[in-house]
C-alpha positions as CSV (number, residue, x, y, z in Angstrom):
1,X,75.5,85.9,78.6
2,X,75.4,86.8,82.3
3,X,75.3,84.1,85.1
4,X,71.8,84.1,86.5
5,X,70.3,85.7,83.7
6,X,66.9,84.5,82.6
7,X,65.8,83.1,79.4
8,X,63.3,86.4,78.8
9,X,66.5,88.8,79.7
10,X,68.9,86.5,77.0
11,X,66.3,86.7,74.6
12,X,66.1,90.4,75.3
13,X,69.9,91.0,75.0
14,X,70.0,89.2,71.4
15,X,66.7,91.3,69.9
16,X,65.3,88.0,69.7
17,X,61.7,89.4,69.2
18,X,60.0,86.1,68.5
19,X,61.0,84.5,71.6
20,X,60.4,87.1,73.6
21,X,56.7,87.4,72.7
22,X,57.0,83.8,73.2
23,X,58.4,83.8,76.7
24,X,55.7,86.8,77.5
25,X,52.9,84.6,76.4
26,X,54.5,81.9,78.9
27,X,54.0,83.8,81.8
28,X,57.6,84.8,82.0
29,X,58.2,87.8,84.6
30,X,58.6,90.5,82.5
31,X,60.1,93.1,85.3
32,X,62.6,90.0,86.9
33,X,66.1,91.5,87.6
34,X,69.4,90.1,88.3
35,X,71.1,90.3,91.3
36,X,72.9,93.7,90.2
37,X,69.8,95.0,89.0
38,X,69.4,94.3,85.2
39,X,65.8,93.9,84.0
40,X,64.7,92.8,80.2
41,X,64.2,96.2,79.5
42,X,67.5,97.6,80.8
43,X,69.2,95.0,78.7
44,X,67.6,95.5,75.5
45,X,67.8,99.4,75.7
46,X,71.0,99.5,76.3
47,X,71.8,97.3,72.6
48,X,69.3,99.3,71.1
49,X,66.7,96.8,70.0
50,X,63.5,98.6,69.7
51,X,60.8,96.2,69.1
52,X,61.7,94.0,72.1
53,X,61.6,97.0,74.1
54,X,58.3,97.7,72.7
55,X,57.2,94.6,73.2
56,X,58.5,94.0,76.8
57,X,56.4,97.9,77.3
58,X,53.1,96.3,76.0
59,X,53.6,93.5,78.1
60,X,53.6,95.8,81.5
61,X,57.6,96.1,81.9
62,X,57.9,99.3,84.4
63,X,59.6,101.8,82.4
64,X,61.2,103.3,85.0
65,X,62.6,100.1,86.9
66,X,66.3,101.1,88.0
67,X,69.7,99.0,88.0
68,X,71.6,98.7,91.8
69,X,73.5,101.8,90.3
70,X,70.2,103.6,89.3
71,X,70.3,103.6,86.1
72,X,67.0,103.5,84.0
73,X,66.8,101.8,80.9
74,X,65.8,106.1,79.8
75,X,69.6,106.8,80.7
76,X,71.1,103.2,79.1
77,X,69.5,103.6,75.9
78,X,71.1,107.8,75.7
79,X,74.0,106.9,77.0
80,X,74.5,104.6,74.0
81,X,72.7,106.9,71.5
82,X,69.9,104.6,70.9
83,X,67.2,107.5,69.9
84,X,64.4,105.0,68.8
85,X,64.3,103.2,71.6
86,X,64.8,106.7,73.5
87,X,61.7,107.9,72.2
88,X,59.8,104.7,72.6
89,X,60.4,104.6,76.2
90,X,59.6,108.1,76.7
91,X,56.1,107.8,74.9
92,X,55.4,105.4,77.6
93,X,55.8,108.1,80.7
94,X,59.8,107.4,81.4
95,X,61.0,109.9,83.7
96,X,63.2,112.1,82.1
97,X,65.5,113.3,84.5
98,X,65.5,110.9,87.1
99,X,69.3,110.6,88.4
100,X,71.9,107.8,89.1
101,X,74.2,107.4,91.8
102,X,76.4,109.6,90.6
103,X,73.7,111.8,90.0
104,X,74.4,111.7,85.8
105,X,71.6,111.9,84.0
106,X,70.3,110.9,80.1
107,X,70.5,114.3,79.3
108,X,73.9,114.7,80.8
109,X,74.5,111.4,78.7
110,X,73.9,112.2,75.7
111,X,76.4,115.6,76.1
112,X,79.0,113.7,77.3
113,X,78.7,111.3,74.2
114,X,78.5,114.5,72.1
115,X,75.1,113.0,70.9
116,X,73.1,116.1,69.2
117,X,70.1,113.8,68.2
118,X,69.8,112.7,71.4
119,X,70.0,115.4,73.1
120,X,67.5,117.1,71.5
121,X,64.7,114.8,71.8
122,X,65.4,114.5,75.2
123,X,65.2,118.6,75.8
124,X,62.2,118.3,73.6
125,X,60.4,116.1,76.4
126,X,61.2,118.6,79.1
127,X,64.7,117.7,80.4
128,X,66.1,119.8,82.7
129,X,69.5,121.5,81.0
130,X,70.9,122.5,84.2
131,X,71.2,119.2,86.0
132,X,75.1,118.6,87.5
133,X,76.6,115.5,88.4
134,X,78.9,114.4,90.8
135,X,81.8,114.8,88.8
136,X,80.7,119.1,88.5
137,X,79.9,118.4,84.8
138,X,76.5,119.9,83.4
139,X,74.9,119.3,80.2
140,X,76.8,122.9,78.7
141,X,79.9,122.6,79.8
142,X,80.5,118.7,78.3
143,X,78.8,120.7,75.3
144,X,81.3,123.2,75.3
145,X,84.2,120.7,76.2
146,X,83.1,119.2,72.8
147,X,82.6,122.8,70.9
148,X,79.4,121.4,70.1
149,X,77.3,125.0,68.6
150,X,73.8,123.3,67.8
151,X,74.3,121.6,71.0
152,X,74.5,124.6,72.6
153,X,71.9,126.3,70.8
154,X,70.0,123.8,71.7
155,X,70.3,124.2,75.4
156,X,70.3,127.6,75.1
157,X,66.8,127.4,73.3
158,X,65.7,125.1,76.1
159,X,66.8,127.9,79.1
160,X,70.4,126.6,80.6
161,X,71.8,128.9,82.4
162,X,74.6,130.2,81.1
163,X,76.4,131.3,84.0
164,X,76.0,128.0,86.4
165,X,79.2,127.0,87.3
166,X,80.5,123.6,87.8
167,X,81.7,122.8,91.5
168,X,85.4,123.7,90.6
169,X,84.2,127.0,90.3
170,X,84.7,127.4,86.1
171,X,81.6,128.8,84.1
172,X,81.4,127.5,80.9
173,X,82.8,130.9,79.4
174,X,85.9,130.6,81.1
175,X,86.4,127.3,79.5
176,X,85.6,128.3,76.1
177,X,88.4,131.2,76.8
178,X,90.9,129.3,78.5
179,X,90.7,127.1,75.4
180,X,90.7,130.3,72.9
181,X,87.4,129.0,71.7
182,X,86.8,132.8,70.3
183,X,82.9,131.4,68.3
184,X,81.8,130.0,71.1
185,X,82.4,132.3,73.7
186,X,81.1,134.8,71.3
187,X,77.8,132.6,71.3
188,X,77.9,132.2,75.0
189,X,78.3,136.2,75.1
190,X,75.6,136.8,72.8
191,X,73.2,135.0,75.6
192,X,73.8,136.6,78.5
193,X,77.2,134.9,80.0
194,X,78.8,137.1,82.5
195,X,82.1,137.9,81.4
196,X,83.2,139.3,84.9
197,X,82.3,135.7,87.1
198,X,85.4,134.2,88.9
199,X,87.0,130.9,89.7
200,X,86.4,130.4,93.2
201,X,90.1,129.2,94.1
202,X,92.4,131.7,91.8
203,X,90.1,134.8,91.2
204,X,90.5,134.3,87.5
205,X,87.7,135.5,84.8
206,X,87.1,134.6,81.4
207,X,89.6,137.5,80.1
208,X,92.6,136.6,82.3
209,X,92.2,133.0,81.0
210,X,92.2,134.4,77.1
211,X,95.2,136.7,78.1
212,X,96.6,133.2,79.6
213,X,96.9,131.5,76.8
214,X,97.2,134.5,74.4
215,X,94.2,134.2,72.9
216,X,94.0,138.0,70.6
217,X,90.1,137.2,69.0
218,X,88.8,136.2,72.3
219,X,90.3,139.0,74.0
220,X,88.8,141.0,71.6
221,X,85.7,139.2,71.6
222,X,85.3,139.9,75.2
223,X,86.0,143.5,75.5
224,X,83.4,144.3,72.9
225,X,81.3,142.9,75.4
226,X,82.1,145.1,78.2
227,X,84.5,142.8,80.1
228,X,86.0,144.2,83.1
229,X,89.8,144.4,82.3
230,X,90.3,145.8,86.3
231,X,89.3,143.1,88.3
232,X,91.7,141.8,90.3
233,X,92.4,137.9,90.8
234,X,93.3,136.9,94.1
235,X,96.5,137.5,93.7
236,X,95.8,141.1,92.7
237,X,96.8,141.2,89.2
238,X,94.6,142.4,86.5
239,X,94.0,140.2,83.2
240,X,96.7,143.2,81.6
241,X,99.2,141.5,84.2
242,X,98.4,138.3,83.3
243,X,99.2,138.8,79.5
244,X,102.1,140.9,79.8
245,X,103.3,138.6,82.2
246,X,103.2,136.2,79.3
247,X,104.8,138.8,77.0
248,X,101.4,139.2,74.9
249,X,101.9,142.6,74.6
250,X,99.3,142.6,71.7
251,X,97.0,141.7,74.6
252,X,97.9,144.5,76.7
253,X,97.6,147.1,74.2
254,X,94.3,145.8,73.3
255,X,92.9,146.2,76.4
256,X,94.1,149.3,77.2
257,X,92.9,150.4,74.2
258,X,89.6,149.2,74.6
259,X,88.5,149.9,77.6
260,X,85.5,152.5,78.1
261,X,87.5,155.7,79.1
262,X,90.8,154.7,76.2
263,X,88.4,154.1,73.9
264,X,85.8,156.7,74.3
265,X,87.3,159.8,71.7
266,X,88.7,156.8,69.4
267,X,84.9,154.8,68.3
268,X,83.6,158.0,67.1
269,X,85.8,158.2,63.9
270,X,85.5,155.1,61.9
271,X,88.7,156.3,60.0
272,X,90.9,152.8,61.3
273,X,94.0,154.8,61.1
274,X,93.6,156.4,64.2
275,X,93.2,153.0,66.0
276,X,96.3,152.0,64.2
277,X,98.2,154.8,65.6
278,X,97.2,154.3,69.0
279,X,97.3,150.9,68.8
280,X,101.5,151.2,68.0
281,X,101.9,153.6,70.6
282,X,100.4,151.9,73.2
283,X,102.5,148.5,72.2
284,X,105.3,150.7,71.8
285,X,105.1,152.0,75.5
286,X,104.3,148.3,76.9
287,X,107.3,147.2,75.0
288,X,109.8,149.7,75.7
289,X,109.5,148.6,79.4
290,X,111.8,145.4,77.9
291,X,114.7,144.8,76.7
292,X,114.3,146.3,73.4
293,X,113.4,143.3,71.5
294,X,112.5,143.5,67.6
295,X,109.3,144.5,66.4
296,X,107.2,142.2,64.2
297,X,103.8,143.5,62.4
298,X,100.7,141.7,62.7
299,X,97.5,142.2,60.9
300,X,93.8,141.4,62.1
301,X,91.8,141.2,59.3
302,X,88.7,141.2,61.8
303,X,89.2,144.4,63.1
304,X,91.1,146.3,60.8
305,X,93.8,146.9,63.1
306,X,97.7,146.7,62.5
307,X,99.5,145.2,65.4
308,X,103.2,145.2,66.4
309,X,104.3,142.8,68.7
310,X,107.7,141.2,69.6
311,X,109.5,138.0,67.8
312,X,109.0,136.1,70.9
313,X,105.2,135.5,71.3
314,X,105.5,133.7,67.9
């Protein structure tokens, strides 16, 4: 128990619902806080007792009466994934994105808990899915962060923008590709995300991330939809330099190969052979700028095309 706490906010932090409706009935002051700003309701939304927060609502507790940090007993009760008591409070007109501080939110909460249920009922009672906190996170990137899909669906379904980018510069794409999260930048793609954007301080786009780290599906992924391999970073380098740099000469030759004008005589014959060919040759050429290092075959199944790329990327 907290020094200075009253007997209604002990009773309330116990789910002691008998004595509450006691204490009520005794004229107890349903919306008293403590000196750091912790009201009844506050304290039992954040353990998740339901019925005293019900009864402390029929009683006349102001639902949206904020802690000294501003936090709402709303944004206590996602934070800790309580949904009843979530959905109780919202029923009686809680604000649903009202902010603290730090300028988090319940919505931005319940993402960062990875909470799905949550989540969702809040986005069903109109929360806004492109809120950002002080900290540059937004509801879709902590979604992305945690490769949550239905979570994403689910702000996608509610309109997030796809492209907003946190105050780092990074869109949510370019984290999915950094990370070689090939599904869900696929899913991201599928909605609209810009695969061209760049990081404010480096230049970088989603495609010289996946080249970064090597990523073949996602590079794959994001050709198909119509990334720009010849934007330059700030630096000047292309997302080809950026893999060959690495030695993902797999990377390179993809790329090459894929782009609009390579590409153009090649997706008119579905005979996979031909990519195969020019897929080997165009490795082949990247390699023989080296020093003549072995060979080693690999096969993506996805796409039907045999690679050859050197021992030292594996």
């Amino acid at each position: 128990m907290e020094r200075g706490w009253s007997s209604l906010m002990v009773a309330s932090d116990t789910g002691n619902v008998e004595v509450v409706d006691k204490l009520l009935q005794h004229g107890a002051t349903v919306d008293l806080q403590h000196q750091d700003g912790w009201s009844s309701l506050v304290i039992a939304s954040l353990n998740g007792h339901a019925e005293v927060v019900d009864k402390l609502l029929q009683h006349g507790a102001t639902v949206d009466l904020l802690k000294e940090d501003g936090w709402s007993s709303l944004m206590t009760a996602s934070q800790e994934g309580h949904v009843e008591v979530v959905d109780k409070l919202l029923q009686h007109g809680a604000t649903v994105d009202l902010q603290s501080e730090y300028q988090d939110s319940a919505l931005i909460m319940a993402c960062y808990n990875n909470d799905l249920t949550t989540a969702s009922v809040l986005l069903r009672a109109g929360a806004y899915p492109n809120g950002c906190n002080k900290f540059g996170q937004t509801p879709l990137l902590l979604a992305v962060r945690k490769n949550n899909v239905p979570m994403v669906e689910e702000l996608i379904g509610a309109g997030v923008d796809v492209n907003k980018m946190e105050k780092e510069g990074f869109s949510a794409l370019m984290m999915c590709c950094d990370d070689g999260n090939s599904e869900m930048a696929k899913l991201l793609l599928d909605y609209q995300a810009n695969p061209d954007l760049q990081q404010s301080e480096t230049g970088y786009t989603a495609l010289m991330f996946a080249c970064k780290g090597g990523h073949l599906d996602t590079v794959i992924g994001l050709m198909e939809h119509g990334a720009d391999a010849k934007i330059r970073n700030v630096e000047g380098i292309t997302a080809s330099d950026v893999a060959s740099a690495n030695e993902f000469w797999d990377l390179c030759a993809v790329i090459e190969l894929m782009e609009p004008q390579a590409t153009a005589d090649i997706t008119e014959h579905p005979d996979t052979s031909l990519m195969k060919e020019t897929v080997d040759e165009v490795v082949k050429r990247f390699h023989a700028q080296m020093d003549h290092v072995p060979l080693l075959s690999l096969y993506d199944s996805d796409k039907d095309v045999a690679l050859k790329v050197p021992n030292s990327i594996f």
